[in-house]
C-alpha positions as CSV (number, residue, x, y, z in Angstrom):
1,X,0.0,0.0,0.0
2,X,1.1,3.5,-0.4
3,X,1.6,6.1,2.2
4,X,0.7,9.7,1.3
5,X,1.4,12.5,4.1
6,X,-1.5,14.2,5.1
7,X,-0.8,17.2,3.0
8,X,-0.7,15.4,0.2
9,X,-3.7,13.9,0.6
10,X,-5.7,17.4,1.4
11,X,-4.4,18.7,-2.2
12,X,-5.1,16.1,-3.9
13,X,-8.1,15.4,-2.9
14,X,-9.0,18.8,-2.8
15,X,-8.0,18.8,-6.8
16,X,-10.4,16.2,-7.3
17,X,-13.4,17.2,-5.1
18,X,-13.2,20.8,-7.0
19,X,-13.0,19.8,-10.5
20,X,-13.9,15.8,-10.8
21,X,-15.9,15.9,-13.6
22,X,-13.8,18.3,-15.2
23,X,-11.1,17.8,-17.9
24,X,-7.5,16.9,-16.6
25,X,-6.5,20.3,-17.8
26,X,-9.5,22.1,-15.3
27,X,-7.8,19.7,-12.6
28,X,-4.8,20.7,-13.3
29,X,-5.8,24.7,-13.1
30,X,-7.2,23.9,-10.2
31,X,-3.5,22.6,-8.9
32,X,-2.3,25.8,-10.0
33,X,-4.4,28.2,-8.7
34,X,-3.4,26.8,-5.2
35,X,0.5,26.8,-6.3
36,X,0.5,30.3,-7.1
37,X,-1.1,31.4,-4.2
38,X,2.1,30.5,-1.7
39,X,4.0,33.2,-1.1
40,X,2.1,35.7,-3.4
41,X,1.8,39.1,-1.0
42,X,-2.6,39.3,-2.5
43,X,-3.1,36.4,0.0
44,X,-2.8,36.5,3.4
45,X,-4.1,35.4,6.5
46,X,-2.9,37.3,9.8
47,X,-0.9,39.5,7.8
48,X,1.4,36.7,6.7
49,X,1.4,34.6,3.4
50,X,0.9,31.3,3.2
51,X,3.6,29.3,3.0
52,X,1.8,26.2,2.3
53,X,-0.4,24.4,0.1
54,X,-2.4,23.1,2.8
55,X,-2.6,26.4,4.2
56,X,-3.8,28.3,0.7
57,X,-6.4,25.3,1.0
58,X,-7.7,25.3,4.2
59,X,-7.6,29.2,4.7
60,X,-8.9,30.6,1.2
61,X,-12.1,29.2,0.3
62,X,-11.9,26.0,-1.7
63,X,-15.2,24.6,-1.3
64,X,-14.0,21.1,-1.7
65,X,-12.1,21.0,1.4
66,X,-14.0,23.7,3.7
67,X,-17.6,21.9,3.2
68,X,-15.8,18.4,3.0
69,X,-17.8,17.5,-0.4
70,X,-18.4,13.9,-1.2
71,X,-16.3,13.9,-4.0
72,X,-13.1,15.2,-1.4
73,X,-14.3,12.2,0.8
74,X,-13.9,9.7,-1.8
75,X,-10.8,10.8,-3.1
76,X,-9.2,11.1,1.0
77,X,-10.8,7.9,1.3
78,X,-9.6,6.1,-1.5
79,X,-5.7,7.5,-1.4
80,X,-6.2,6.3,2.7
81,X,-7.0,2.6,1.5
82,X,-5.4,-0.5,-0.2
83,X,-7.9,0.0,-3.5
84,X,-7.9,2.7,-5.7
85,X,-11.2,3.0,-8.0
């Protein structure tokens, strides 16, 4: 079985419960968006940037993670187990 970190597993699945249906390229905008974010003075939280991934995702609105959408739940759930679908 493979072992993710945590953070990983938050992108990731956050990439998938954002733009599932999507075409690879929309997921991969997605990735992006997040990406750029780090480090760019336009985001902050608390005055500082966001010198994470996780952070961008947890503190800047993606809907995927913050309302912990079914399609974020399967993808944490799947990357967690033996059996990827």
């Amino acid at each position: 079985m493979a072992t993710y970190s945590e953070d990983f597993m938050i992108f990731v699945s956050t990439i998938f419960g954002e733009a599932r249906n999507q075409t690879v390229a929309s997921q991969k905008v997605i990735a992006h968006v997040i990406m750029n974010r780090i480090d760019n003075p336009r985001f902050k939280r608390n005055k500082q940037k966001y010198s994470s991934a996780v952070d961008v995702i947890k503190y800047t609105g993606f809907d995927a993670y913050s309302s912990k959408t079914k399609k974020k739940k399967k993808a944490y759930k799947e990357m967690s187990s033996d059996k990827v679908e």
